[in-house]
C-alpha positions as CSV (number, residue, x, y, z in Angstrom):
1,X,84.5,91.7,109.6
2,X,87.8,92.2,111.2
3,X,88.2,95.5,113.5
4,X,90.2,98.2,112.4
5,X,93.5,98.0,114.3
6,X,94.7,101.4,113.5
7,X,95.0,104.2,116.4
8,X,96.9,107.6,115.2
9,X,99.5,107.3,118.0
10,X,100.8,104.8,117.4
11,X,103.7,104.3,114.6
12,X,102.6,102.5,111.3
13,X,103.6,99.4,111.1
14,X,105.7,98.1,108.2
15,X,106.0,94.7,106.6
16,X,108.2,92.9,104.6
17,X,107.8,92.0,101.2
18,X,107.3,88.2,101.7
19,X,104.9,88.4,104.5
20,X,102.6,90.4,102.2
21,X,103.2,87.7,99.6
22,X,102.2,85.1,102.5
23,X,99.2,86.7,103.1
24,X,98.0,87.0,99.6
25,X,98.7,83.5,99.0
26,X,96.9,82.3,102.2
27,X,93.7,84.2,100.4
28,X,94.3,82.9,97.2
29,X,94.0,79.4,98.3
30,X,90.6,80.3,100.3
31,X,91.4,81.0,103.5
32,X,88.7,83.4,105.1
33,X,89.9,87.3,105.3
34,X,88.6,87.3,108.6
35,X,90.6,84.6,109.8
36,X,93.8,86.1,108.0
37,X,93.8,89.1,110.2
38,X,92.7,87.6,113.6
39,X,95.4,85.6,113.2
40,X,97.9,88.1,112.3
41,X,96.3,91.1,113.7
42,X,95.7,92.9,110.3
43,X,93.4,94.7,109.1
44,X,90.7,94.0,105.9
45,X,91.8,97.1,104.3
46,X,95.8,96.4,104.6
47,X,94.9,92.8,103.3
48,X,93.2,94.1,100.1
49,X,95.3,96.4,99.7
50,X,98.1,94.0,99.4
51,X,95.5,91.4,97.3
52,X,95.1,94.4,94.6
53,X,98.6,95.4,94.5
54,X,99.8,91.8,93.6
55,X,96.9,90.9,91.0
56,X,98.5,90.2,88.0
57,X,97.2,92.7,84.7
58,X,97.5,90.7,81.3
59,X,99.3,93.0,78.7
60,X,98.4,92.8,74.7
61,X,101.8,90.5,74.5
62,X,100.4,88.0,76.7
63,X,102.8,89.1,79.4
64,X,101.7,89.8,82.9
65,X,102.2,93.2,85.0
66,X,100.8,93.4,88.6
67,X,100.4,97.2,90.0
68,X,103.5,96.7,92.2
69,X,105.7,95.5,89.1
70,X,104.9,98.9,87.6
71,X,105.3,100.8,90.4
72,X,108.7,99.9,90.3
73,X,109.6,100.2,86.7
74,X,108.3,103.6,86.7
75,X,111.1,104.8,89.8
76,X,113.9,102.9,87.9
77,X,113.1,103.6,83.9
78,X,114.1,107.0,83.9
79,X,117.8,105.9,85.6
80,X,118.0,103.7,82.4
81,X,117.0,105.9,79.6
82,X,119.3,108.3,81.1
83,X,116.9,111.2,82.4
């Protein structure tokens, strides 16, 4: 199990979009959790987190929605209906 690496005074840390996607994908194709965040100094947590927010839903259509994907639907879809 990988230590938690947060401390509250220090600034969160952000990340870009691609990293996250790196790191997902480096799980995806087995590579141990605990050697994902050694080697990038991340946490278990964060890593799920990121895991869960990329994992694709299958919709009735056949289509596929991941978390994220709605996430940002639901900011922009009121700009295009005009609310």
């Amino acid at each position: 199990m990988c230590s938690d690496m947060g401390n509250a005074s220090k600034k969160r840390k952000t990340y870009h979009a691609e990293f996250k996607e790196m790191v997902v994908e480096l799980y995806q194709t087995e590579t141990p959790v605990n050697k994902i965040c050694s080697k990038y100094g991340l946490s278990e947590t964060t890593i799920y987190k990121w895991i869960r927010k990329q994992k694709p839903v299958k919709l009735d259509n056949g289509s596929f929605f991941t978390p994220e994907n709605f996430f940002t639907y639901k900011k922009i879809a009121p700009f295009e209906r005009g609310e």
